[in-house]
C-alpha positions as CSV (number, residue, x, y, z in Angstrom):
1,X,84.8,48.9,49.6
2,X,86.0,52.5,49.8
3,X,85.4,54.2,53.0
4,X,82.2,57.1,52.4
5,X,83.9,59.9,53.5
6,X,80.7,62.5,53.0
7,X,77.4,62.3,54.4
8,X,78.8,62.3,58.1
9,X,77.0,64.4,59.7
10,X,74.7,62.0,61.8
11,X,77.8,59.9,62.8
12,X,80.3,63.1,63.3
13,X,79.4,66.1,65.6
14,X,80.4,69.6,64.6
15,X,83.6,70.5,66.1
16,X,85.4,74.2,65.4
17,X,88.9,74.4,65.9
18,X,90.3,74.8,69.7
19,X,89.6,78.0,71.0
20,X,92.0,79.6,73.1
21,X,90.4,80.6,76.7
22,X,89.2,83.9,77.6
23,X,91.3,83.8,80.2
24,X,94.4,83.6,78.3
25,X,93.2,85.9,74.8
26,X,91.9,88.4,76.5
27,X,95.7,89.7,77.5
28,X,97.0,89.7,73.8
29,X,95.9,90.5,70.3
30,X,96.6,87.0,68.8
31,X,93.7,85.0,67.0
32,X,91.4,83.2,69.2
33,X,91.5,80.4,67.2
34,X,93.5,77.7,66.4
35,X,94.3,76.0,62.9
36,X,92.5,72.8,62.4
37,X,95.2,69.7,61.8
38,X,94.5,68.2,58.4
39,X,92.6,65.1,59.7
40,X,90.5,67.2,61.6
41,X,89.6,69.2,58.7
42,X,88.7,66.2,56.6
43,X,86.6,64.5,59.0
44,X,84.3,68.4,59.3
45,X,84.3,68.7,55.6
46,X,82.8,65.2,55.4
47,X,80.0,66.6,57.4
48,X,78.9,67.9,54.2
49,X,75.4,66.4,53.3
50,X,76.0,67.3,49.5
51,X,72.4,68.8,49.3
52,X,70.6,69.4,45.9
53,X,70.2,73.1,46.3
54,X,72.9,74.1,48.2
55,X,71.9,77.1,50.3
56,X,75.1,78.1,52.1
57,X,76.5,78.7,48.2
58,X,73.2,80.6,47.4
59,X,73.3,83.1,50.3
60,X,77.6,83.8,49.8
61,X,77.8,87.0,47.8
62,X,80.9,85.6,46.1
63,X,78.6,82.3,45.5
64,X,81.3,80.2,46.3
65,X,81.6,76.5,45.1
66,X,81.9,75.6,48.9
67,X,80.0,72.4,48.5
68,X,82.9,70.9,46.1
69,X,85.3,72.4,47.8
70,X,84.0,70.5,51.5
71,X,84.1,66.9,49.2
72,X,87.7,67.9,48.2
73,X,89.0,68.4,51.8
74,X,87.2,65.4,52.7
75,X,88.9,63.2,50.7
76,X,92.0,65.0,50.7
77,X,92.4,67.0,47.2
78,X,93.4,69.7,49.1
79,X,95.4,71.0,46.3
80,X,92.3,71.0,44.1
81,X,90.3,72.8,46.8
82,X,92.2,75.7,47.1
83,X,92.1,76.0,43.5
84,X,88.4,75.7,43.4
85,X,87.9,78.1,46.3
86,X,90.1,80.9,44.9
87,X,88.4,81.1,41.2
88,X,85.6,83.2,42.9
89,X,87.3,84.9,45.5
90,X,90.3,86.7,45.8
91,X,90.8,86.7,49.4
92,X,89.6,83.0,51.0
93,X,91.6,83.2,54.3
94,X,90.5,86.7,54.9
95,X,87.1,85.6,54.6
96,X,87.1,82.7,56.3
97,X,88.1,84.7,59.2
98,X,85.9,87.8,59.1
99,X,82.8,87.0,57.2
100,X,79.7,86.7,59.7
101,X,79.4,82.9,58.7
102,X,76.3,82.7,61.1
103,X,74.6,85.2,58.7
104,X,75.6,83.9,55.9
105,X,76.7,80.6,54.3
106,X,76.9,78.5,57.4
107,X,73.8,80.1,59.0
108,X,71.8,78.9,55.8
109,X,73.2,75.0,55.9
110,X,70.9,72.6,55.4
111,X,71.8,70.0,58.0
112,X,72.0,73.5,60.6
113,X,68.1,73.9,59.7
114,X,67.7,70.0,60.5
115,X,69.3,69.7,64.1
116,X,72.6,68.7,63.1
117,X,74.6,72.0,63.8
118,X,76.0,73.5,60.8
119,X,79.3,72.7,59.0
120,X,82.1,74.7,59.8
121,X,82.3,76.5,56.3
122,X,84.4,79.2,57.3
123,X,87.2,77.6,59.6
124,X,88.0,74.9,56.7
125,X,88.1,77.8,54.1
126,X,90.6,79.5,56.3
127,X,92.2,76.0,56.4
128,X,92.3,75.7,52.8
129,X,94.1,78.7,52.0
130,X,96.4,78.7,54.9
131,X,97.5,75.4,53.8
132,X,98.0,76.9,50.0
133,X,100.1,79.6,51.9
134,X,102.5,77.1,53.2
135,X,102.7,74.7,50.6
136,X,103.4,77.2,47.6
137,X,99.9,76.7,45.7
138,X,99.4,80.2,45.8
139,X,100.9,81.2,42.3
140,X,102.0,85.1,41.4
141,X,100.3,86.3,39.2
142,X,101.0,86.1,35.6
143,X,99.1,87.5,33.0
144,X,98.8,86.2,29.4
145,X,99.3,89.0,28.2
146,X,100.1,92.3,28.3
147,X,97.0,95.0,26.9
148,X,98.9,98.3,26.5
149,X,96.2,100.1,29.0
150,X,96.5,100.8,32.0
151,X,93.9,101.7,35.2
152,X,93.8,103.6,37.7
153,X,91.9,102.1,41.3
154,X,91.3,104.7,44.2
155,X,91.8,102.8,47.3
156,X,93.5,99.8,48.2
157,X,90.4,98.3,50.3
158,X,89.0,94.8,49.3
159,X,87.0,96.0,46.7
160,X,90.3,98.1,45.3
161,X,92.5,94.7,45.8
162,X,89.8,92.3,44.5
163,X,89.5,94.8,41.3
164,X,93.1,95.3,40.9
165,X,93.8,91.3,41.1
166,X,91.0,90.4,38.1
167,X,92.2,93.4,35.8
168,X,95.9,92.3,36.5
169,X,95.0,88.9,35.3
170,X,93.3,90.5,32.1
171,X,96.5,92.0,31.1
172,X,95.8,95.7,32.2
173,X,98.7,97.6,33.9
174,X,97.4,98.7,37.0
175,X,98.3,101.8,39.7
176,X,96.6,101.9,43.1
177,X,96.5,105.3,45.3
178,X,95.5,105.3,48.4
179,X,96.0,108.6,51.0
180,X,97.1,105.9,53.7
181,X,100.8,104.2,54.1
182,X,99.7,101.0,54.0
183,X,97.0,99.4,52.0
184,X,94.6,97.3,53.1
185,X,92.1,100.0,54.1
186,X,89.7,98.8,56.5
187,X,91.6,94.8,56.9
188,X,94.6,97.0,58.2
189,X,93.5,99.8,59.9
190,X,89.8,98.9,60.8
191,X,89.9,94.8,61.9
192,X,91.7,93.9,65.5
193,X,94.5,91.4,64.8
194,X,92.1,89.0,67.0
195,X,90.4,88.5,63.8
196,X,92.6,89.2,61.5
197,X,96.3,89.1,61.9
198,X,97.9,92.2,59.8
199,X,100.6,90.1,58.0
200,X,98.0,87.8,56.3
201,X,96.1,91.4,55.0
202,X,100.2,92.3,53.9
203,X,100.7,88.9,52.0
204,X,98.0,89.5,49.9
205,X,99.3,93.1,49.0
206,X,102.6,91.8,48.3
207,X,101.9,89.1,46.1
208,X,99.7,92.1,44.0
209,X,102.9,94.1,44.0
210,X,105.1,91.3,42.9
211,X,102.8,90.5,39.9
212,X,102.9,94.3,38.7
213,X,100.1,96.1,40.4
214,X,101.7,99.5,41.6
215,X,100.8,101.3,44.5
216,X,101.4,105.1,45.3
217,X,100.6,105.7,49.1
218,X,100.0,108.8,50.9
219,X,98.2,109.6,48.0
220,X,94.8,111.3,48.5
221,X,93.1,112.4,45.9
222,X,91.6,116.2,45.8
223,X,94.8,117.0,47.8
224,X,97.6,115.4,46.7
225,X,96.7,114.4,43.3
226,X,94.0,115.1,41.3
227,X,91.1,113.0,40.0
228,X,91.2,115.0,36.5
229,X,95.3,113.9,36.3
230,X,94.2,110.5,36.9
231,X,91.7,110.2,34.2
232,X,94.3,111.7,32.0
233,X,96.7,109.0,32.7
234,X,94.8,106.1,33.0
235,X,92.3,104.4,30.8
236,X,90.0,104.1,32.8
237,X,89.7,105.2,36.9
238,X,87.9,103.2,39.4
239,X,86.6,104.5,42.7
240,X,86.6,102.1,46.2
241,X,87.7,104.4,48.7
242,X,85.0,102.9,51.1
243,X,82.8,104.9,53.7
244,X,84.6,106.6,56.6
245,X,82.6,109.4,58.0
246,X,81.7,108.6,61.4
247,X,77.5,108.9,62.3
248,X,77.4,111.3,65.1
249,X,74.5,111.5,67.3
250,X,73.2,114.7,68.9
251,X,72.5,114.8,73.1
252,X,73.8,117.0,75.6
253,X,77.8,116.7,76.2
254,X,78.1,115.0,72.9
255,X,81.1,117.4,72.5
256,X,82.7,116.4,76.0
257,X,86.5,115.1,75.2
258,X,86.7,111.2,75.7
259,X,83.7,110.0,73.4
260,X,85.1,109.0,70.6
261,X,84.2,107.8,66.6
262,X,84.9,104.0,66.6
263,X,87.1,104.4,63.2
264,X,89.8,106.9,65.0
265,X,90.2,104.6,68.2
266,X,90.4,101.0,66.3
267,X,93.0,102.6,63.9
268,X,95.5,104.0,66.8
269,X,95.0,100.3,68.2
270,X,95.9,98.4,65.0
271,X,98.7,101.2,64.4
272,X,100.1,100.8,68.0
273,X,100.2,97.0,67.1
274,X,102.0,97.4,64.0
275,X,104.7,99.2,65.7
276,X,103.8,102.8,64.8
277,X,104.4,105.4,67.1
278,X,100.8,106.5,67.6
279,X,100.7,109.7,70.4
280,X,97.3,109.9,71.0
281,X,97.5,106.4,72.3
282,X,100.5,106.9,74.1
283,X,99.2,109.3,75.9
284,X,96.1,107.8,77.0
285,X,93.5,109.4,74.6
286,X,92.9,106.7,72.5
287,X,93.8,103.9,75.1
288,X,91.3,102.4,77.0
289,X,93.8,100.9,79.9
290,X,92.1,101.4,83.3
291,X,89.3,103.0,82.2
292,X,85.6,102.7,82.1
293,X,84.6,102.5,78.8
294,X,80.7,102.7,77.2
295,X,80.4,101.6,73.2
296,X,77.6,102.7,72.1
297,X,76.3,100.7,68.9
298,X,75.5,96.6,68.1
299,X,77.4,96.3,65.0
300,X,80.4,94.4,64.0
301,X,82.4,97.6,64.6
302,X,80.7,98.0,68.5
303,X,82.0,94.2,68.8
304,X,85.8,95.4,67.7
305,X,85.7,98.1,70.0
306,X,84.8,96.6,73.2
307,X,86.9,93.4,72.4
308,X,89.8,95.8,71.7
309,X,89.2,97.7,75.0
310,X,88.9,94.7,76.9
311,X,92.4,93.6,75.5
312,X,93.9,97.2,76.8
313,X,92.7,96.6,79.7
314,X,89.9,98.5,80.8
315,X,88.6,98.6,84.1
316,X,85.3,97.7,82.7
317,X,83.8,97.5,79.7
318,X,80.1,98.0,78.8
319,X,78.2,97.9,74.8
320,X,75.1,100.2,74.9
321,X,72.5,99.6,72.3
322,X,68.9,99.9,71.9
323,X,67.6,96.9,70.9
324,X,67.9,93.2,72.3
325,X,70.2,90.3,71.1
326,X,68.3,89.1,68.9
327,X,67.9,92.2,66.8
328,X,71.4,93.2,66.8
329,X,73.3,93.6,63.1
330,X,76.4,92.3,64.2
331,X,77.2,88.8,64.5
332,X,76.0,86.3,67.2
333,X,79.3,85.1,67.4
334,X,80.9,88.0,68.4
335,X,78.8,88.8,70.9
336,X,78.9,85.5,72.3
337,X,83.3,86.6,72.2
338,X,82.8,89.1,74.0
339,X,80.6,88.4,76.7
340,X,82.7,85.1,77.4
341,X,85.9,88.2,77.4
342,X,84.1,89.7,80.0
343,X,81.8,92.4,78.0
344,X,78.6,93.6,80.0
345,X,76.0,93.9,77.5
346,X,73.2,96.8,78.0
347,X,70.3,96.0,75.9
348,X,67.5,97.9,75.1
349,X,68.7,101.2,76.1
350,X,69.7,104.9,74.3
351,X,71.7,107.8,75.5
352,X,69.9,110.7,76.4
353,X,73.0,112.6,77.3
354,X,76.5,112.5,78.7
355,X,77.7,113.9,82.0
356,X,80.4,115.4,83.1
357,X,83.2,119.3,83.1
358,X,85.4,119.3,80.4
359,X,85.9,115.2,80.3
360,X,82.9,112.8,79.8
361,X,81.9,110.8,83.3
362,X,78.8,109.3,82.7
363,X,76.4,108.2,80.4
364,X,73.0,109.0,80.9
365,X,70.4,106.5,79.3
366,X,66.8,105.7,79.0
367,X,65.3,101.8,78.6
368,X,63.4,101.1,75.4
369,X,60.8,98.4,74.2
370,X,60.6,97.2,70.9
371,X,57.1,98.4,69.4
372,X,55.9,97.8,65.7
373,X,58.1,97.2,62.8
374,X,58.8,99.9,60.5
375,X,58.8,99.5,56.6
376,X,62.0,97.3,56.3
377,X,60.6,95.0,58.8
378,X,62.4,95.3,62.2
379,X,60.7,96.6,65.7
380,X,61.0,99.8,66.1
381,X,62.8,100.8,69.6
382,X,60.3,103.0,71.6
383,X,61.5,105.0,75.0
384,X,60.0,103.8,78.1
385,X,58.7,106.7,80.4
386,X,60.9,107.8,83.9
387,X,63.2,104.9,82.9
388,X,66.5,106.2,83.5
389,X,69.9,105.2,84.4
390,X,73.4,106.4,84.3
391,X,76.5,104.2,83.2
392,X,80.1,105.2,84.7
393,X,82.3,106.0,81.7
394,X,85.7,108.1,81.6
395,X,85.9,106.8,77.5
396,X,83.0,106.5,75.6
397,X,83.4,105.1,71.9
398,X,81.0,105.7,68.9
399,X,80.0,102.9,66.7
400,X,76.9,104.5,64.9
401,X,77.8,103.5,61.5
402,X,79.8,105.4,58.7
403,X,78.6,107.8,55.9
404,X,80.1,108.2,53.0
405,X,82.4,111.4,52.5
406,X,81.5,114.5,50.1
407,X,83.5,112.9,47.6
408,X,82.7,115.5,44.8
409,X,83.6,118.3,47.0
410,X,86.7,116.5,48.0
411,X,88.0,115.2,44.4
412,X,87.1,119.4,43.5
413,X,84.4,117.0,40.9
414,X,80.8,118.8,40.9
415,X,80.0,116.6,38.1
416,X,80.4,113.5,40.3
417,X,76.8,112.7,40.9
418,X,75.9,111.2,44.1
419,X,72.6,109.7,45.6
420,X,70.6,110.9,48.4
421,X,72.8,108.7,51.0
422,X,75.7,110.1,49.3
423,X,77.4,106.9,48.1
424,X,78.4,107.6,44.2
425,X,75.3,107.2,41.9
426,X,76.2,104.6,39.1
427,X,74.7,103.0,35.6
428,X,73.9,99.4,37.8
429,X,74.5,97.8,34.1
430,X,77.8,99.6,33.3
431,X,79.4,100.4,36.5
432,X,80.1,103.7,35.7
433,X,79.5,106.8,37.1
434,X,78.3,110.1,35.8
435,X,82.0,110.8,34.5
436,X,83.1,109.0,31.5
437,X,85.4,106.3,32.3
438,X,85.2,106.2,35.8
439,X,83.7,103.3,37.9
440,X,82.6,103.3,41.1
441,X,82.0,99.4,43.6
442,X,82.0,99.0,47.5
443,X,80.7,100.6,50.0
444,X,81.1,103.8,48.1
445,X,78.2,102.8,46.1
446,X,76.7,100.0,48.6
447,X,76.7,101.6,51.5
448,X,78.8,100.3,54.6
449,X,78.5,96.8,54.4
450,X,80.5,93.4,54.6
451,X,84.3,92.9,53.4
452,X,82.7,90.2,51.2
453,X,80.7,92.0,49.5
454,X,83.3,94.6,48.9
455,X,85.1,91.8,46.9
456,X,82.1,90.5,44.9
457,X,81.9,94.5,43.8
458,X,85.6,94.4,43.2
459,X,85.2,91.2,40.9
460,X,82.4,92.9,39.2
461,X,83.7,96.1,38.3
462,X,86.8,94.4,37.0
463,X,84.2,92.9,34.5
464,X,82.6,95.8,33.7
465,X,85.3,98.2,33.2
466,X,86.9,95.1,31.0
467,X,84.2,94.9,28.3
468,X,83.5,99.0,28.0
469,X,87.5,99.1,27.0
470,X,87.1,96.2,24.5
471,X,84.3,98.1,23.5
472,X,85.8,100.8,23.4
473,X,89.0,99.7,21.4
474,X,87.0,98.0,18.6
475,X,84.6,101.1,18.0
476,X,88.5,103.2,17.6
477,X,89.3,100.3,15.2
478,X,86.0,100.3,13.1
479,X,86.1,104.2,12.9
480,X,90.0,103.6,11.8
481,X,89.7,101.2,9.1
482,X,86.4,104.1,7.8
């Protein structure tokens, strides 16, 4: 009798892939964790419990087929895996590497809520594609055939790339602009290599390239090209430049030099990495080497920066933020990174103001409690009376969140109608904007939000800009053949 190679998961214990010590990662920029060896990644897929209603496929945005995929690996149909995996999402190895699994898909498994500790969904997705990497599964792309019209996607984020990919596939000729030199968006420029090494970010773009997608770099629209030439040229545009506008706070000595957005000191970082010459870092502005640097936020972006200042070596590193652990937005597991790197966490406190000349010192904060919940549901952070403190910081780093640019103003578009958060305001049915003809998906219309749900928007707009062409191309015929 065959050997059951599912259902394991009272017999096997979960097990992630070897994880470099802090001792040793906290010096370099590689990934902290290793690749799982093929029986390894077999025996955790077979921890699988196959479950009726499988939650962890529910709660993914992409709704991956990840309990098929697990009984694949398990019995070794890698090949067939991979397959399965990449039909719903464009960019597996990227998120099996950034995705906050412990939110998500892995957070919601079944045997998780039963004791069992969760399978490790996003370490043997990671696996699966890595794998297709090396062995030549992954396939350029080819398209059937060829439609005659072409699109036009600003930014070459994961919602631009995810977008670009699908239409490519459908047969449209495609042109990306983007007013950086790379693209990526925020999986170059944004994510340490620590969680995402910049050459498995460039693959992707290259295979794109290599199937016919065109990019034009340095291209920023409103400035160097404009969004009225673009409709013109294309049959239809498609916003995804993301959200990039640091929040600010106000407090006094806000304006102090040394506190910094998050955005402008994670980009000299993964531009110093890349090889650029970067002056602002090599000068010491944006470089946090012997310094003692405050981050003031709880997000996934908080968790870059002080893992990314720790790796520059600062003299100490501290993440400000004003509520406790367990309300945090950002994931568990980075937190859990960090402190293990040597991160001091300050819970439940806010900055009242920062101290200091010309250069920031000090950071001047008050402790909070966490009082009633507000309307969405979460405990509202309340000050606590003559509870002050001060926190020794010559670099202080902003991780507040991002806001979405004036993009009307900037694409010279007054038509372009935005929402009150002002993210682009769109037909939720069509896609479409208030312009004819141009779509909008990401965190342009979301908000700022997760890398994965930037490529479920991608996917989805692909769709949507698809059927108004067809659409579109049999009303010309019909009024034709009148």
């Amino acid at each position: 009798m065959a050997e059951n190679k599912l259902l394991r998961f009272v017999s096997v214990s979960r097990q992630m892939p070897e994880k470099r010590p802090a001792s040793a990662r906290a010096h370099d920029f590689d990934e902290i964790f290793a690749e799982y060896v093929s029986k390894k990644a077999e025996e955790q897929a077979g921890r699988c419990s196959q479950c009726g209603v499988p939650f962890c496929q529910v709660h993914c945005p992409l709704q991956n087929n990840i309990p098929d995929w697990l009984k694949m690996t398990a019995e070794g149909r890698l090949e067939e895996a991979y397959e399965l995996s990449q039909a719903t999402n464009n960019m597996p190895e990227i998120c099996g590497r950034i995705c906050p699994q412990d939110r998500l898909c892995e957070g919601n498994c079944v045997i998780e809520q039963s004791g069992h500790g969760t399978v490790t969904i996003g370490s043997i997705e990671k696996y699966i594609t890595d794998t297709a990497w090396t062995k030549g599964w992954v396939k350029p792309l080819r398209p059937r055939r060829e439609l005659g019209r072409s699109v036009g996607i600003v930014g070459a984020g994961p919602a631009g790339l995810a977008a670009a990919e699908q239409l490519r596939l459908k047969g449209y000729a495609v042109k990306i602009y983007d007013r950086y030199d790379r693209a990526g968006g925020l999986l170059i420029y944004g994510i340490p290599n620590f969680k995402l090494e910049k050459d498995i970010v460039e693959r992707r773009t290259i295979r794109l390239a290599e199937g016919g997608v065109e990019f034009e770099l340095n291209a920023e629209v409103g400035k160097t090209i404009s969004l009225n030439k673009l409709r013109n040229q294309h049959s239809a545009v498609l916003i995804a430049t993301g959200v990039y506008k640091p929040r600010d706070m106000q407090a006094p000595g806000v304006g102090l030099s040394g506190i910094l957005p998050a955005m402008r000191y994670l980009t000299a970082s993964n531009r110093h990495g890349l090889g650029d010459k970067v002056k602002d870092f090599d000068d010491g502005t944006l470089n946090a080497k012997g310094r003692n640097v405050v981050v003031i936020g709880g997000g996934d972006t908080a968790m870059d920066c002080v893992r990314t200042a720790v790796r520059q070596g600062a003299k100490s590193v501290t993440c400000l933020y004003r509520r406790d652990r367990e309300n945090m937005p950002g994931s568990l597991r980075e937190v859990s990174h960090a402190e293990e790197e040597g991160v001091v966490f300050s819970w439940l406190g806010v900055p009242k103001a920062f101290l200091g000349d010309k250069h920031v010192s000090g950071v001047r904060a008050t402790r909070m409690r966490l009082g009633s919940a507000d309307a969405t549901g979460r405990q509202v952070p309340e000050e606590i009376a003559a509870n002050d403190f001060t926190l020794p910081a010559d670099l202080v780093i902003m991780a507040l969140g991002f806001d979405p640019e004036d993009l009307p103003v900037a694409f010279g578009e007054k038509e372009l109608a935005v929402t009150k958060w002002g993210t682009l305001k769109i037909d939720h049915r069509t896609m479409m904007t208030s312009l004819p003809g141009v779509f909008a998906a990401g965190d342009i219309v979301r908000g700022a939000s997760l890398v994965v749900w930037a490529i479920r928007d991608g996917r989805d707009v692909a769709d949507a800009i698809h059927r108004h062409l067809e659409t579109k191309s049999a009303h010309a015929v019909r009024t034709a053949a009148e």
